[in-house]
SEMAR-828611 format. One record per residue: residue in three letters; x, y, z of N, C-alpha, C in turn; residue number from 1. Coordinates in Angstrom, 3 decimals, m for minus. Layout:
N
Ala X Y Z X Y Z X Y Z NUM
...
end
This chain:
241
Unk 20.240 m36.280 93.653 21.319 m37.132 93.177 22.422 m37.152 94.222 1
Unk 22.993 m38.422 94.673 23.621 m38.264 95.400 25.572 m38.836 94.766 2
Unk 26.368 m38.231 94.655 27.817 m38.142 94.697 28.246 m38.946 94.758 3
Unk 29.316 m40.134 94.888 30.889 m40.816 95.605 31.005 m39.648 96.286 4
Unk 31.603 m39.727 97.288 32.357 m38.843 98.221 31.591 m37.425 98.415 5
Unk 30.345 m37.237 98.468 29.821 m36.179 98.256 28.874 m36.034 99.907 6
Unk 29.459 m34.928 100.328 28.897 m35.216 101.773 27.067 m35.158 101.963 7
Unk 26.770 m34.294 101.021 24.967 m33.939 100.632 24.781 m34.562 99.497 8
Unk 23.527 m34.322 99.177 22.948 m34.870 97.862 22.588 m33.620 97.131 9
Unk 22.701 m33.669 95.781 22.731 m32.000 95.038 21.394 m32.682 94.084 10
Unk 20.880 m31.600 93.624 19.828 m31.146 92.614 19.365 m30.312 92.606 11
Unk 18.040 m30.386 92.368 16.732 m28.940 92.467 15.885 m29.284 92.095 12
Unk 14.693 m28.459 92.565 13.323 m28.475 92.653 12.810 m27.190 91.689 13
Unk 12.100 m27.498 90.640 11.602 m26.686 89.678 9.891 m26.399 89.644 14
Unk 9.002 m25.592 89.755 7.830 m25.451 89.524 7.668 m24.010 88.814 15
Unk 6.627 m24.226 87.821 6.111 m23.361 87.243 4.533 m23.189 87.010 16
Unk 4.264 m21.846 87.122 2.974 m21.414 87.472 2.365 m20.544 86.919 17
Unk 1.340 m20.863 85.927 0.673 m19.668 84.751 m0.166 m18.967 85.527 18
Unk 0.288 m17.768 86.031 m0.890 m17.305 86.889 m1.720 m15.910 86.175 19
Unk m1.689 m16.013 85.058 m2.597 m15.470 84.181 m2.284 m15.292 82.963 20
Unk m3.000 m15.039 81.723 m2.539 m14.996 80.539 m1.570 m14.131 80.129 21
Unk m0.655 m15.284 79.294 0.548 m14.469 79.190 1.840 m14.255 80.353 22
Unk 1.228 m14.329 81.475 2.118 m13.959 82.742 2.121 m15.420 83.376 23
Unk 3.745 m15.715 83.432 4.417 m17.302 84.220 5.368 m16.605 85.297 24
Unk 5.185 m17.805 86.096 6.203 m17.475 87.115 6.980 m18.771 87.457 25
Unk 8.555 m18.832 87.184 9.062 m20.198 87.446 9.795 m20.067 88.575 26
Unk 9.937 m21.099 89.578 10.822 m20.770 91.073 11.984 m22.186 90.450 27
Unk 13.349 m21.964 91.252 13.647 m22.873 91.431 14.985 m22.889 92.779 28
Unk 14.674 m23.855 93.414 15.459 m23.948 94.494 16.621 m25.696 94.416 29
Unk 17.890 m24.895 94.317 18.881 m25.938 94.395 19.741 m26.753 95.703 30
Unk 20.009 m27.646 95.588 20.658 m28.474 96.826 22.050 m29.009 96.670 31
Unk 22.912 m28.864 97.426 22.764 m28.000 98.471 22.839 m26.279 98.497 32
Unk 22.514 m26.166 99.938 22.435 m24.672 99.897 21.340 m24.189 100.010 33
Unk 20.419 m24.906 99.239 18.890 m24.421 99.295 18.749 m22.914 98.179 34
Unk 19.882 m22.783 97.737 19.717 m21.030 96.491 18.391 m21.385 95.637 35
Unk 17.599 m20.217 95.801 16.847 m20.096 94.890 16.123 m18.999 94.220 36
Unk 16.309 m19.239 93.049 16.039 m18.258 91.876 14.803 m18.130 91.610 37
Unk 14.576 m17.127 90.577 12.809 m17.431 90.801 13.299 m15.975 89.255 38
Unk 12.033 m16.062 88.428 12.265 m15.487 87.136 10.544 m15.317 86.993 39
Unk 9.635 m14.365 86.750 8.428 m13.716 86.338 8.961 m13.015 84.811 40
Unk 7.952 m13.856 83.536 7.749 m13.313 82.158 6.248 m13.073 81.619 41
Unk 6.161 m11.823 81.026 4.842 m11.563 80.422 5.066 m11.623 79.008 42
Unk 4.269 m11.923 78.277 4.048 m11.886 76.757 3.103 m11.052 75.983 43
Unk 2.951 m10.465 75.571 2.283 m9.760 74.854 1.444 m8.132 75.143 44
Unk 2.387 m7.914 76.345 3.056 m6.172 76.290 2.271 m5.636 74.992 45
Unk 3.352 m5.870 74.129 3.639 m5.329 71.987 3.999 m6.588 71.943 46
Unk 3.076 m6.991 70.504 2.781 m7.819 69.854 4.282 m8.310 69.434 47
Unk 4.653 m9.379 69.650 5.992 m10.268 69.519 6.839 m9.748 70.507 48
Unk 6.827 m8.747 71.735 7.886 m8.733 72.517 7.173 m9.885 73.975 49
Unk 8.644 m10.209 74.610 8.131 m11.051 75.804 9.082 m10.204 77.037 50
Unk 8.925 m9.735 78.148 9.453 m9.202 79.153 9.799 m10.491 80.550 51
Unk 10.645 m10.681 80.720 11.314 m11.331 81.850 12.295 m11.083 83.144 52
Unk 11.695 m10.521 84.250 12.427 m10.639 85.047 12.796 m11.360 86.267 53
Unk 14.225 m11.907 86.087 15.241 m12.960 86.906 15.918 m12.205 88.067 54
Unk 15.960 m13.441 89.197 16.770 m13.308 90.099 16.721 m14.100 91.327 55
Unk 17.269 m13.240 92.214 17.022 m14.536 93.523 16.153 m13.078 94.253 56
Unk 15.115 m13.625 95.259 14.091 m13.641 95.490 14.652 m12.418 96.908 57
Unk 16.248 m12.272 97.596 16.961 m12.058 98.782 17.227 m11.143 98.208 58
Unk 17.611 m10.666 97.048 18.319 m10.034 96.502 17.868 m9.322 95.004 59
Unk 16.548 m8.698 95.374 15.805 m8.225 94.170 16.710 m7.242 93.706 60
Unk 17.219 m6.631 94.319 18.380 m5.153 93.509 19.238 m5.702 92.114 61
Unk 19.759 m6.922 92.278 20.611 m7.392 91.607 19.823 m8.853 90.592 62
Unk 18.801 m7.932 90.205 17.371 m8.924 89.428 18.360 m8.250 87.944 63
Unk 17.643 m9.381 87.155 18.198 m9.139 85.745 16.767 m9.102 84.703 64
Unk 16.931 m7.953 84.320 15.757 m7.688 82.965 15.845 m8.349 81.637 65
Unk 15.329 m9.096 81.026 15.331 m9.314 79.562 14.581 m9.019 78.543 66
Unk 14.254 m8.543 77.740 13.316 m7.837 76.843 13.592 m9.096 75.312 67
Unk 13.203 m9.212 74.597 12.813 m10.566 73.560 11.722 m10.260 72.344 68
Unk 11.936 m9.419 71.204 11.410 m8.633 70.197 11.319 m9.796 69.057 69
Unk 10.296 m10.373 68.718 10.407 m11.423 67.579 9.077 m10.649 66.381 70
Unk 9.247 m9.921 65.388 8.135 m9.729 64.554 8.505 m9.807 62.977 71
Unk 7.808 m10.807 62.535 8.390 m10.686 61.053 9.936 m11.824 60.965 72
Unk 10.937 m10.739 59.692 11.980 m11.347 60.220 12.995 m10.897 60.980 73
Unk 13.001 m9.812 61.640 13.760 m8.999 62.815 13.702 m10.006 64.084 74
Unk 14.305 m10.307 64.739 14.484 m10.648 65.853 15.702 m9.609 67.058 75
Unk 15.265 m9.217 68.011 15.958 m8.189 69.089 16.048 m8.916 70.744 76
Unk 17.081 m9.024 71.086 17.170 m9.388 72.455 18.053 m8.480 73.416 77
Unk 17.464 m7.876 74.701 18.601 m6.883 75.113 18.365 m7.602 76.588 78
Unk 19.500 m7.625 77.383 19.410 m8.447 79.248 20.380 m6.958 79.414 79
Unk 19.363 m6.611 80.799 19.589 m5.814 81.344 20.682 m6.046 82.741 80
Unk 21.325 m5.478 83.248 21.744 m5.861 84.953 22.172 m4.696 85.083 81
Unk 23.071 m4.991 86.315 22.937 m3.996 87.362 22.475 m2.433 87.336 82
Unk 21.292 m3.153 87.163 20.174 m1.658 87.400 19.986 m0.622 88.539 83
Unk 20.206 m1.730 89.600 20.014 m0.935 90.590 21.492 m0.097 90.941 84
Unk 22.576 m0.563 90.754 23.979 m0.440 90.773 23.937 0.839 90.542 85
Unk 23.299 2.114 89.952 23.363 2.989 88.849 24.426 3.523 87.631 86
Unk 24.876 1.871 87.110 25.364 2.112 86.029 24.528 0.708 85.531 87
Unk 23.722 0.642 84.819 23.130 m0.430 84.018 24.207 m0.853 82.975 88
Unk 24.132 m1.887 82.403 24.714 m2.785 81.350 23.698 m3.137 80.311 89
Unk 24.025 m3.226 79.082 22.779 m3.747 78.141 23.966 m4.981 77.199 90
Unk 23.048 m6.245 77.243 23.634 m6.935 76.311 22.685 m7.019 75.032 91
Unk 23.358 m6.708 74.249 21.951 m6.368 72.895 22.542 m7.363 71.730 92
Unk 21.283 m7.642 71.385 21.494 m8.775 70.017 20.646 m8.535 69.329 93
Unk 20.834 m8.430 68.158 19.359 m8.618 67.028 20.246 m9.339 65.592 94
Unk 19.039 m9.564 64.990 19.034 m10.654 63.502 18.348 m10.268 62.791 95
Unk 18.517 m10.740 61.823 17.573 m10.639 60.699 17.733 m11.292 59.814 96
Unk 16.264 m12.369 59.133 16.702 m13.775 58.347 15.519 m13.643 57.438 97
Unk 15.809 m14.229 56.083 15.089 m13.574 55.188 15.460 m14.298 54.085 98
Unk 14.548 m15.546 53.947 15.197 m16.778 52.670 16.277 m17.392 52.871 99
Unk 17.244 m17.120 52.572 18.271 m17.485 52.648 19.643 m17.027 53.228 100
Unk 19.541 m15.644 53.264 20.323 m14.808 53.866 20.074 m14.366 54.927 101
Unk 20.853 m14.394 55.936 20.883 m13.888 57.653 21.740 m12.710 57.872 102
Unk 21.365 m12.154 58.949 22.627 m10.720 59.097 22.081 m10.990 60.785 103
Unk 23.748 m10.857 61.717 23.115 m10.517 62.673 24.221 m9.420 63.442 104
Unk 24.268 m9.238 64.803 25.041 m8.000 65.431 24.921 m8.481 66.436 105
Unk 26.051 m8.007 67.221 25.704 m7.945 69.033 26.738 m7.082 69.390 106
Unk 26.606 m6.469 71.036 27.428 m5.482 71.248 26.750 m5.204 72.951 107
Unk 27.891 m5.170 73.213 27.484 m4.828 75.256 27.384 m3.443 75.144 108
Unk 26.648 m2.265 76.266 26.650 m1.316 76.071 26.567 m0.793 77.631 109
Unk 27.697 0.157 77.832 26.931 0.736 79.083 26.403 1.584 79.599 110
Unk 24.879 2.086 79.631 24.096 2.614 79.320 24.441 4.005 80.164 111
Unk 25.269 4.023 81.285 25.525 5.185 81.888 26.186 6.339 81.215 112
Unk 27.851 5.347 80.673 28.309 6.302 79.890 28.356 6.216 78.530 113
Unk 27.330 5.401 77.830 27.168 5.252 76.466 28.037 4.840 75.799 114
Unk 29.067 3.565 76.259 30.519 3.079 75.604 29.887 1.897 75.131 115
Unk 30.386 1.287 74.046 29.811 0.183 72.972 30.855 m0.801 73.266 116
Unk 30.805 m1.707 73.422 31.853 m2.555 73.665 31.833 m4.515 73.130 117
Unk 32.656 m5.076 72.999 32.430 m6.489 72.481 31.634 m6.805 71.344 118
Unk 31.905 m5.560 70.134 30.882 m5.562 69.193 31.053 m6.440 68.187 119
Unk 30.211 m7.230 67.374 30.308 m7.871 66.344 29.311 m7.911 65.343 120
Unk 29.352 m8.147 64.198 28.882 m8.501 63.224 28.511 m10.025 62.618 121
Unk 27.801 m10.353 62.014 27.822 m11.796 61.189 26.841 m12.033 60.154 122
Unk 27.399 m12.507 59.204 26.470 m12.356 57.729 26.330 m13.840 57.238 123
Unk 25.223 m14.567 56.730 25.324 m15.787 55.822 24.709 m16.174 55.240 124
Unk 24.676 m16.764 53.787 24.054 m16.865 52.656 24.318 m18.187 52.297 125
Unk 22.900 m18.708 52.049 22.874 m20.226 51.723 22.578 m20.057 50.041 126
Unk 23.439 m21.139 49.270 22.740 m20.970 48.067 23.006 m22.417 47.627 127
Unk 21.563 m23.106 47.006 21.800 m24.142 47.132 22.778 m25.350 47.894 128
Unk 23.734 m25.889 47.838 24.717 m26.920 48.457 25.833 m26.095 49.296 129
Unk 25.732 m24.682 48.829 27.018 m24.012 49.188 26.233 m22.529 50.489 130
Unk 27.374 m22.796 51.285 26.656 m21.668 52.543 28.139 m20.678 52.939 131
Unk 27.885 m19.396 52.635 28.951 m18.642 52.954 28.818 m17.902 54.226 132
Unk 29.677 m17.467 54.902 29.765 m16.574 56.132 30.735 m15.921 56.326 133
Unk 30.925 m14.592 56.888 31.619 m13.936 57.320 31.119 m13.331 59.031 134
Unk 32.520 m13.064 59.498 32.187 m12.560 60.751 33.065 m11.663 60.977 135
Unk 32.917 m10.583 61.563 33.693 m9.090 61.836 33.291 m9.258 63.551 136
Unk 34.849 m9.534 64.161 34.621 m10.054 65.802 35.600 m9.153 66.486 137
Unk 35.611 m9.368 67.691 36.829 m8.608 68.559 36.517 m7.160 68.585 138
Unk 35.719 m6.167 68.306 35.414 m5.134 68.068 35.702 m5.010 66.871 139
Unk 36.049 m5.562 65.674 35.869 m5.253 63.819 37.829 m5.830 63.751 140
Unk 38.108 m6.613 65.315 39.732 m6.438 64.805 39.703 m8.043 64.349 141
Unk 38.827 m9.323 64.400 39.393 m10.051 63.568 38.040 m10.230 62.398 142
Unk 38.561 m10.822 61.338 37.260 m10.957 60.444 37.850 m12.591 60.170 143
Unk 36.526 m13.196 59.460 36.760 m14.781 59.636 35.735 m14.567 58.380 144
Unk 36.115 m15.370 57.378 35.237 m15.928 56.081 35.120 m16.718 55.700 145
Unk 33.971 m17.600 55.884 34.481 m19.343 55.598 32.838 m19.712 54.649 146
Unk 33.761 m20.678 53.627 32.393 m21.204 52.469 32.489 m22.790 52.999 147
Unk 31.661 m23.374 53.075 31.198 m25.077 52.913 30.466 m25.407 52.100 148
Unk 30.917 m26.608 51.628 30.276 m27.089 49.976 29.461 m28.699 50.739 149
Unk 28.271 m28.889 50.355 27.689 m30.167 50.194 28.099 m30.570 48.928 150
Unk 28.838 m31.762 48.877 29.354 m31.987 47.765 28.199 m33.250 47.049 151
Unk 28.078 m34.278 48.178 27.168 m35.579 47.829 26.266 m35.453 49.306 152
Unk 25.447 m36.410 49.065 24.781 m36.736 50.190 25.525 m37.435 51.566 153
Unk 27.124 m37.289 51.191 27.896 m38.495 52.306 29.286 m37.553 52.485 154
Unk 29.227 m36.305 51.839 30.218 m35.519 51.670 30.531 m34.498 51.592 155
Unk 31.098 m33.253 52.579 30.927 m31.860 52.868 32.291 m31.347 52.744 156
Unk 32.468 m30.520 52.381 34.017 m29.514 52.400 33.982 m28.470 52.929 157
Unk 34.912 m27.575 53.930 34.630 m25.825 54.058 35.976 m25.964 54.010 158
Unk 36.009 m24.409 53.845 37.193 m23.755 54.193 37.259 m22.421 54.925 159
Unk 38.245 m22.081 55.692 38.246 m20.702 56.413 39.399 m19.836 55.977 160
Unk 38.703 m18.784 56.301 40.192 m17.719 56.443 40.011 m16.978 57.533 161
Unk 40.942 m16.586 58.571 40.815 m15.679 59.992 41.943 m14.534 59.833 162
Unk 41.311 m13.044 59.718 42.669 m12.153 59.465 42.379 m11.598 60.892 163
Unk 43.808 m10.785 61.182 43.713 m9.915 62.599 44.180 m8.499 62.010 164
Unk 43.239 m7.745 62.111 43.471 m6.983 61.585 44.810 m5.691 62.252 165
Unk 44.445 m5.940 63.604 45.561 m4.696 64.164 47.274 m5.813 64.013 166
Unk 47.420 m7.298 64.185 48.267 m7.414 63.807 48.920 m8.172 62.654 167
Unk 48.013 m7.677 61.772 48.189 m7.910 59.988 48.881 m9.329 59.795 168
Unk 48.028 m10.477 60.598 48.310 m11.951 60.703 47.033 m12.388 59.905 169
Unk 47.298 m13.651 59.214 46.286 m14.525 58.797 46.175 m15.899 58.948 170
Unk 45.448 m16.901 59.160 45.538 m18.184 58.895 44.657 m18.561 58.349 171
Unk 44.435 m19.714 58.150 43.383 m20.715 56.971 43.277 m22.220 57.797 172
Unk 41.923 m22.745 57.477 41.901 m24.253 57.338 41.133 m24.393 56.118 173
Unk 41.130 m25.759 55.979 40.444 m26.561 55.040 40.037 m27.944 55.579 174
Unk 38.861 m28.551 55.565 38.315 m29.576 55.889 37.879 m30.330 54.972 175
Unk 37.561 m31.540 55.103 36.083 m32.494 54.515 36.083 m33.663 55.208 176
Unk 34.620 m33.775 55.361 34.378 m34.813 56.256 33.194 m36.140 55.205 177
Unk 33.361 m36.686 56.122 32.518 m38.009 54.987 32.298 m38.937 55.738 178
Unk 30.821 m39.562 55.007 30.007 m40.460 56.023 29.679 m41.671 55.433 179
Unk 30.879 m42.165 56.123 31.367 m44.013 54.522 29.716 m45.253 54.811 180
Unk 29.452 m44.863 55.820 28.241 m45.572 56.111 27.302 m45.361 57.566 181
Unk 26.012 m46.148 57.862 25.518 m45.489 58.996 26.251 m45.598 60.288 182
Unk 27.448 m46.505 60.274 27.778 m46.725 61.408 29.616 m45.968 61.524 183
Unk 29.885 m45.480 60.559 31.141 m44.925 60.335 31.583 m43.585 59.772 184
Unk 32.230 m42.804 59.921 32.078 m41.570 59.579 33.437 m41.003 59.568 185
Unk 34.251 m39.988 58.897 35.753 m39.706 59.282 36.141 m38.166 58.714 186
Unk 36.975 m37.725 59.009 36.945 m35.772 59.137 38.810 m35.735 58.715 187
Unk 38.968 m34.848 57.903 40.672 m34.547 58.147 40.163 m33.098 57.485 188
Unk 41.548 m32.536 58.019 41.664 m31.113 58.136 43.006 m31.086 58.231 189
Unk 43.307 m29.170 57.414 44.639 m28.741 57.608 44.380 m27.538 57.461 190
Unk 45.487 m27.095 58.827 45.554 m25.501 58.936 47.033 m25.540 59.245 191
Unk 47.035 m23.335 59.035 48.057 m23.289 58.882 48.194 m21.629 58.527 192
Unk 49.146 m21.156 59.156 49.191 m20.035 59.084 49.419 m19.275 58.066 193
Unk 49.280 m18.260 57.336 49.769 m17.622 55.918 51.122 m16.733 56.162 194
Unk 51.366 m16.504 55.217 52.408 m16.039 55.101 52.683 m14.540 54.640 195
Unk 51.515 m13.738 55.487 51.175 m12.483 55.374 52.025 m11.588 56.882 196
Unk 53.083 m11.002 56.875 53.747 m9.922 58.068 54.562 m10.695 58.736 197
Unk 55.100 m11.844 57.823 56.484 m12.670 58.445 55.554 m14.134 58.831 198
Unk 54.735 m13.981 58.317 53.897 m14.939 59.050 54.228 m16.566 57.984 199
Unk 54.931 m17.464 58.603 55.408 m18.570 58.632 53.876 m19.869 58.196 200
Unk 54.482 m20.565 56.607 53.463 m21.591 57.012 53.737 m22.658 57.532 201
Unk 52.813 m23.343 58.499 52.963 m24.649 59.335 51.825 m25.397 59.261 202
Unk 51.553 m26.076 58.454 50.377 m26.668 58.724 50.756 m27.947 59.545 203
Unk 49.193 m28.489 59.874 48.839 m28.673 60.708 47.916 m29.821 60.308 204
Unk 47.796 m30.988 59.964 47.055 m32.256 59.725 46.283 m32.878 61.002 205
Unk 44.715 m32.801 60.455 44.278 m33.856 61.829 43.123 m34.476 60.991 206
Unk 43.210 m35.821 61.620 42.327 m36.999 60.900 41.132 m37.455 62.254 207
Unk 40.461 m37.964 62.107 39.442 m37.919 62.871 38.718 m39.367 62.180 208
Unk 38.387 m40.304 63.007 37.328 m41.141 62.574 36.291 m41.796 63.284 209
Unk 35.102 m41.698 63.348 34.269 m42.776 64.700 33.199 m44.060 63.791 210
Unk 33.085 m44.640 64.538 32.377 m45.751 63.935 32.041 m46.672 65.222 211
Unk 31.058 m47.787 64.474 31.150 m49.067 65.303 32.056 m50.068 65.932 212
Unk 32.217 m50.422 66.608 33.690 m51.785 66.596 32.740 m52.887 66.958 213
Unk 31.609 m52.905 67.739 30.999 m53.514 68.668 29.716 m53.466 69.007 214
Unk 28.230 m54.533 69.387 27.576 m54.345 69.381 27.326 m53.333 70.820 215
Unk 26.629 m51.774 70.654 26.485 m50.928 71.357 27.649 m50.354 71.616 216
Unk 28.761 m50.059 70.679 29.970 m49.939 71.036 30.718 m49.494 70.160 217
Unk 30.726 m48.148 70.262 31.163 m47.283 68.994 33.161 m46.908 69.397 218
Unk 34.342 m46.583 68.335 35.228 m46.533 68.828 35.483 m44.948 67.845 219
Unk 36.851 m43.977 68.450 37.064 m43.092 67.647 38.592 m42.950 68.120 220
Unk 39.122 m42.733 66.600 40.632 m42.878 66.642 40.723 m41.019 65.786 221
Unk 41.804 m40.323 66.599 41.968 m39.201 66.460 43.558 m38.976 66.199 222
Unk 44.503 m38.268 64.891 45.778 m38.156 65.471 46.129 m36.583 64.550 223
Unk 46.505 m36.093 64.996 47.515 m34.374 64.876 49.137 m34.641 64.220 224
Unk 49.139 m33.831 63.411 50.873 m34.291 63.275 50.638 m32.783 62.193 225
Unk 52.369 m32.516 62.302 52.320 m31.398 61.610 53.992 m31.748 60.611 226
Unk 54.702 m30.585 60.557 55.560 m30.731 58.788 56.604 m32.156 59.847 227
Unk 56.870 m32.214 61.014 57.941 m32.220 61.529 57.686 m34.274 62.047 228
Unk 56.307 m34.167 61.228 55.596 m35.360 61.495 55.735 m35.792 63.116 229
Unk 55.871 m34.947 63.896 55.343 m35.795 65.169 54.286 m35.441 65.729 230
Unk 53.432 m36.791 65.660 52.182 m36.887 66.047 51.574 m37.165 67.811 231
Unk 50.549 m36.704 67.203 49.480 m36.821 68.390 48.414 m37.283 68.012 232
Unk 47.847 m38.234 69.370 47.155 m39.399 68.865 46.386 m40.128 70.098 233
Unk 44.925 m40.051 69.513 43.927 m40.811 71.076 43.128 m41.911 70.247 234
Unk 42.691 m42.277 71.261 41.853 m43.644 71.035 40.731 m43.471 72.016 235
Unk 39.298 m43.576 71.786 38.236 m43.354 72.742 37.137 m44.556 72.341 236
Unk 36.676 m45.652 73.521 36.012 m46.314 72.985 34.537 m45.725 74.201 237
Unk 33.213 m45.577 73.380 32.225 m45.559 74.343 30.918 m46.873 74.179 238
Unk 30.452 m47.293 75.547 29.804 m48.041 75.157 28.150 m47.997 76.393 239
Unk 26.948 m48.029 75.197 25.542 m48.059 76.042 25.604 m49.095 76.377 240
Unk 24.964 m48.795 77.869 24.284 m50.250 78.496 22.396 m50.735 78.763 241
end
């Protein structure tokens, strides 16, 4: 692909190569510059894990491991780096989904001196029209709980709540959005802070609408305004050719 004002032409060149069961090898080399990466994955090690290791080809020390655990309804993902460094890093994720209800976790770890770091939580439960969630983020310091209602087939509601826990702040929104027909659609919302540790309410109004105006030619009018009513306000028209 070549730029306006672009002194080279940029892209990349991708090939991939099953060079035995289970075991791929993908290269890819970008332009300019010529960098290229190159990533070898095997599958079936243990039954539902997949092993992948990434990097550039100059610079094997600073290759990145991924490990990929799918059995049942557990799912586990951990990316390894600087291995060779001798302090490794682990980014670890796992889930677990099961009808209707999900639970998942993540958390960086560094495997040298065993410190847990960027940890989180997340939980959610569908029940019929209505889907709840919570999330425990920031290391457990903010939590966020938000329900959404299918109300009709053209009509959705949620609401949130976000507390901080080390500085005993809260806020809220509330939404609903609605879909007046196939070619039109429109969203308003209000947030606003609670009034939990001096904490001041201000809400916060925003309307949202996109639709057709035109054949191949959709328009969306957006505006913000809060108690003091001065607004903010765009206009975006896009159109296929």
């Amino acid at each position: 692909m070549q730029k306006n004002g672009a002194a080279e032409p940029t892209g990349s060149v991708k090939s991939v190569f099953d060079i035995a069961k289970g075991v791929s090898l993908e290269t890819e080399a970008a332009l300019p510059g010529g960098k290229v990466t190159a990533s070898a994955s095997h599958s079936g090690l243990v039954d539902g894990m997949k092993l992948t290791v990434s990097g550039d080809p100059k610079n094997l020390p600073a290759a990145k491991v991924a490990l990929q655990m799918l059995r049942d309804a557990v799912g586990v993902k951990c990316d390894l780096t600087n291995i060779s460094g001798g302090s490794p890093k682990a980014d670890v994720n796992a889930c677990y989904a099961s009808g209707d209800f999900a639970l998942g976790a993540s958390a960086n770890v560094d495997c040298k001196s065993g410190v847990v770091s960027k940890y989180q939580l997340a939980a959610q439960l569908v029940a019929d029209d209505t889907t709840v969630g919570v999330i425990v983020a920031d290391q457990l310091d903010t939590v966020k709980a938000s329900v959404a209602v299918k109300v009709d087939k053209s009509t959705q509601c949620a609401a949130e709540v976000v507390y901080k826990v080390k500085a005993s702040s809260a806020s809220c929104a509330v939404a609903m959005s609605k879909k007046f027909s196939d070619a039109c659609s429109g969203k308003i919302a209000v947030s606003s802070a609670l009034p939990i540790s001096g904490g001041v309410v201000d809400p916060v109004i925003s309307l949202y609408t996109t639709g057709d105006v035109a054949a191949k030619t959709t328009g969306s009018l957006s505006v913000q305004t809060d108690k003091s009513l001065q607004a903010k306000w765009g206009v975006q028209f896009a159109t296929k050719i």
